[in-house]
C-alpha positions as CSV (number, residue, x, y, z in Angstrom):
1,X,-66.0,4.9,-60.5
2,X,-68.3,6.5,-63.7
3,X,-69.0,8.8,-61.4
4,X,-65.3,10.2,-60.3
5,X,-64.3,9.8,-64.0
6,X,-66.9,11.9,-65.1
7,X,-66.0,14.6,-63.0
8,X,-62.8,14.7,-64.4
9,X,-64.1,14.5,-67.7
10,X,-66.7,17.9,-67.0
11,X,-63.9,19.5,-65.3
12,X,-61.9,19.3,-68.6
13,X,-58.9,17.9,-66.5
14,X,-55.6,16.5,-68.3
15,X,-54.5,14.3,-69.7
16,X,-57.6,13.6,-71.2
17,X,-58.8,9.3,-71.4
18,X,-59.5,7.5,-73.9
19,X,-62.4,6.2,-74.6
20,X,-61.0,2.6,-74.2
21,X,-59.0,3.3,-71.6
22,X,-62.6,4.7,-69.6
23,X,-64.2,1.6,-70.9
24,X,-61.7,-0.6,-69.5
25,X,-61.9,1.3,-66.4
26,X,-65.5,1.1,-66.0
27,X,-65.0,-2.5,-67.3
28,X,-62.8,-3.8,-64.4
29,X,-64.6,-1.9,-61.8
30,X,-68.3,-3.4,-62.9
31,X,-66.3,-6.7,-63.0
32,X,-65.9,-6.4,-59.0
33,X,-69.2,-5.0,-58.3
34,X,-70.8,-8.4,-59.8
35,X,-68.2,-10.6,-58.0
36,X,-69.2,-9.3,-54.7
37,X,-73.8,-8.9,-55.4
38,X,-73.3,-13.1,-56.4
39,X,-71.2,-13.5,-53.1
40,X,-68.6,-15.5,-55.2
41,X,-66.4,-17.3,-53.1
42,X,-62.9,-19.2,-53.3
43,X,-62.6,-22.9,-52.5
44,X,-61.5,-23.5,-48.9
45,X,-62.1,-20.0,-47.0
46,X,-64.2,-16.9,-47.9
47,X,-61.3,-15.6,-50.5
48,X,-60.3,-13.2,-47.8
49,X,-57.3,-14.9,-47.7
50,X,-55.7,-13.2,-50.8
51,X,-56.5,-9.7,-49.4
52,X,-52.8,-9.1,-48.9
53,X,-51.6,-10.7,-52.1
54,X,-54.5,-9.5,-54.7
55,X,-52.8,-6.9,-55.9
56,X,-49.1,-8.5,-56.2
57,X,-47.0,-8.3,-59.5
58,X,-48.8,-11.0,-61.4
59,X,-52.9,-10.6,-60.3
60,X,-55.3,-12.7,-62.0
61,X,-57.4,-11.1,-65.0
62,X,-61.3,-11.1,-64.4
63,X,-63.6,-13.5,-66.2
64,X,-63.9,-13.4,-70.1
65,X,-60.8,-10.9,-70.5
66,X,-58.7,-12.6,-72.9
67,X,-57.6,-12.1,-76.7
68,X,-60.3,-14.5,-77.5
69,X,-63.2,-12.1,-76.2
70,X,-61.5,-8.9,-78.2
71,X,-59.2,-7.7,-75.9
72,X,-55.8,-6.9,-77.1
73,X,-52.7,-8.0,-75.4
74,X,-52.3,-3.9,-74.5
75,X,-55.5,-4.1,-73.2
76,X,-54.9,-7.1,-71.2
77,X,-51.9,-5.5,-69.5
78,X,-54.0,-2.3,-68.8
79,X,-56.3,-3.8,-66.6
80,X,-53.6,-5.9,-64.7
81,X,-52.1,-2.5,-64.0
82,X,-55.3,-1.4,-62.9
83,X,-55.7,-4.2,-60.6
84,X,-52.4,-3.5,-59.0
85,X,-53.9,-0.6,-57.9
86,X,-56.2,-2.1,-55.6
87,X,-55.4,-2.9,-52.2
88,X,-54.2,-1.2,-49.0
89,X,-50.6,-1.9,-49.2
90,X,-50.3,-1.5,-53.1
91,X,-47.4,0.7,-54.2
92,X,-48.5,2.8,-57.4
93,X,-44.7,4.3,-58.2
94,X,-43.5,0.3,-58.8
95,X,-46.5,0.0,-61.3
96,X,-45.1,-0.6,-64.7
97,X,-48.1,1.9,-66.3
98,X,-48.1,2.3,-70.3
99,X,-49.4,6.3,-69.7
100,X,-50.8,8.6,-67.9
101,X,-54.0,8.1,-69.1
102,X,-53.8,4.5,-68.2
103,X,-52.2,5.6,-64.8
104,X,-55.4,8.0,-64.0
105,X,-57.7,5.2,-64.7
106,X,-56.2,2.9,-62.3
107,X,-55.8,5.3,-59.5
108,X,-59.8,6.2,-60.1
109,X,-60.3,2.9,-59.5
110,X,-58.5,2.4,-56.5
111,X,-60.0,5.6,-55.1
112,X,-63.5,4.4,-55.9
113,X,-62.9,1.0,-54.1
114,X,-61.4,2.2,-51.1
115,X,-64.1,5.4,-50.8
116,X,-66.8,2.8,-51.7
117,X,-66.2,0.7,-48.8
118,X,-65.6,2.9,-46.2
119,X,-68.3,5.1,-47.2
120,X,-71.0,2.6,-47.3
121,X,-74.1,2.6,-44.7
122,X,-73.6,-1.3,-43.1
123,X,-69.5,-0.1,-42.8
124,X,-69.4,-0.2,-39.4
125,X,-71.3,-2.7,-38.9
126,X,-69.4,-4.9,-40.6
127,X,-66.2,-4.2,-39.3
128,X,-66.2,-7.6,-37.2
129,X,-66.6,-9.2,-40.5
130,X,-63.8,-7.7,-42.3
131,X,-61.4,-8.6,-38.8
132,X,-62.3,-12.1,-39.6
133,X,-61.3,-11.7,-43.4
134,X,-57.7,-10.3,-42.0
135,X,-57.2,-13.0,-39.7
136,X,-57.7,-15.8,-42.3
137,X,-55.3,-13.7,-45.1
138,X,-52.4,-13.4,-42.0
139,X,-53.1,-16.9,-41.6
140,X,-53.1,-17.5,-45.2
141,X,-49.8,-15.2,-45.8
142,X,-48.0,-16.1,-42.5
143,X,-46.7,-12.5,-43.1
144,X,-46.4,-10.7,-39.5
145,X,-45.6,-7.6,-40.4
146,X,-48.4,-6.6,-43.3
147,X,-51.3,-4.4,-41.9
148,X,-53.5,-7.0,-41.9
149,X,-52.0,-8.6,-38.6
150,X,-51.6,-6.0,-36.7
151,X,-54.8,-6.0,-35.4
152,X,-55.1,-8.3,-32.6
153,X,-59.5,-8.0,-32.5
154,X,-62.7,-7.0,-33.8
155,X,-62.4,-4.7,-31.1
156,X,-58.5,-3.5,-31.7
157,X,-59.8,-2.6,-35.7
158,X,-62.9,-0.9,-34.9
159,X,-60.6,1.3,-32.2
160,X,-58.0,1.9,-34.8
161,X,-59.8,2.4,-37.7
162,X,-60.6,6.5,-37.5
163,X,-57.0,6.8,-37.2
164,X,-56.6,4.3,-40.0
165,X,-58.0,6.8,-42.5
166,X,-56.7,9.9,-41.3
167,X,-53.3,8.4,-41.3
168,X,-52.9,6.0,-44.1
169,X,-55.9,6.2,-46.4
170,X,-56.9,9.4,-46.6
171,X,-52.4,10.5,-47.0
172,X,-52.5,7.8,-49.6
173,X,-55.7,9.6,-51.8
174,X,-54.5,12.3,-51.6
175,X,-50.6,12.3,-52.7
176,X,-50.3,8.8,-54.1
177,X,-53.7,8.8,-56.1
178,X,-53.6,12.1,-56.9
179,X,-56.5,13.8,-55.2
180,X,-58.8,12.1,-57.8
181,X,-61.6,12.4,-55.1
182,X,-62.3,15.7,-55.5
183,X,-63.4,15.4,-59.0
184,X,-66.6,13.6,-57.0
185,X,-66.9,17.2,-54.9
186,X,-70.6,18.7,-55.9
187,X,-69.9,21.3,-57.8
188,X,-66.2,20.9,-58.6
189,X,-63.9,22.3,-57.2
190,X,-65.6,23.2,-53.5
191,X,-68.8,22.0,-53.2
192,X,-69.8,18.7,-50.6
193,X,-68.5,15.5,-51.6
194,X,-70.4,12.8,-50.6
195,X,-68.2,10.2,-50.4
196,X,-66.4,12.3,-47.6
197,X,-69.4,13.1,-45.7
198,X,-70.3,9.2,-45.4
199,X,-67.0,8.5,-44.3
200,X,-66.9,11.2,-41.4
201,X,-70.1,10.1,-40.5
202,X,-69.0,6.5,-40.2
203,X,-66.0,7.6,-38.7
204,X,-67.5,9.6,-36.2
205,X,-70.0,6.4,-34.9
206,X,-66.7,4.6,-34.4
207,X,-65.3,6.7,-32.0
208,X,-68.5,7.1,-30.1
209,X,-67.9,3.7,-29.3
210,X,-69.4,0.3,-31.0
211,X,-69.2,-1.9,-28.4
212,X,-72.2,-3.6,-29.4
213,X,-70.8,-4.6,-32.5
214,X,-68.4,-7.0,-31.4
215,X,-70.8,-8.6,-28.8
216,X,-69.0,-6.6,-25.1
């Protein structure tokens, strides 16, 4: 997330962000980073359950942000935007953003957290993991026809998945989060990007065939 935003920032990209709005940024994101390294779970499943509703209308602040701890009520409503971002099926143009600036800042965030996971070394192998988090939010939801239930296995996700992000992620960081990704490119504009590489190469073991993964 620091990093992508500081790309932006060296390639002297507009609008501009403030410094409170990066803070904030960085702030929510570091937020979710700590959540996940203490394994935090939610009472009565793993928490998975809310993967199709986390980023709905009304989503729930992180710890300590409140007016009591400094944060304005502007503030307040700048990360819940930014938290709206988050999430497969989230729909940025319904986002009721203040400005651009906060807009970038949420869609950086969104980008990181979808290019973070899917980029990362154990991905793959913890695909069979993540199938069992979409079962219990389908059962949680009852909704049939989200994403999240249209995968009928382990097996049936880890098929679909390279076809998952050519189709839907990738389309969606490109037009609907603005292409922020590049600003992660090594140099800027044309230079290897990392993020993309992990991705390809994760993508690439997947349709090799995992078979292994899911115990056939």
């Amino acid at each position: 997330m620091a990093r992508l935003l500081h790309g932006r920032h060296q390639a002297k990209a507009e609008p501009a962000l403030t410094q409170r709005t990066f803070q904030l940024a960085c702030w929510r994101f570091s937020c979710t980073i700590r959540a996940i390294s203490r394994n935090a779970v939610i009472p009565q499943g793993t928490g998975a359950k809310y993967t199709v509703t986390m980023s709905a209308a009304a989503p729930s602040l992180p710890p300590n942000c409140s007016p009591k701890k400094g944060f304005s009520a502007e503030d307040i409503q700048a990360v819940q935007n930014m938290i709206r971002c988050t999430g497969v099926n989230t729909t940025p143009r319904t986002i009721p953003f203040h400005s651009e600036q906060e807009k970038i800042a949420g869609f950086a965030l969104a980008t990181a957290d979808l290019l973070g996971q899917m980029a990362a070394d154990d991905y793959v192998e913890e695909l069979p993991t993540l199938y069992d988090e979409f079962a219990e939010a389908a059962r949680f939801t009852k909704d049939k026809s989200h994403f999240v239930a249209s995968f009928k296995s382990a097996s049936d996700l880890i098929e679909k998945t390279p076809t998952f992000w050519e189709k839907f992620v990738r389309p969606k960081l490109e037009r609907e989060f603005l292409g922020l990704y590049r600003f992660l490119s090594n140099p800027f504009p044309d230079g290897s990007n990392y993020y993309l590489e992990r991705i390809a190469a994760n993508m690439e073991r997947l349709k090799e065939g995992q078979s292994h993964l899911v115990g056939a």
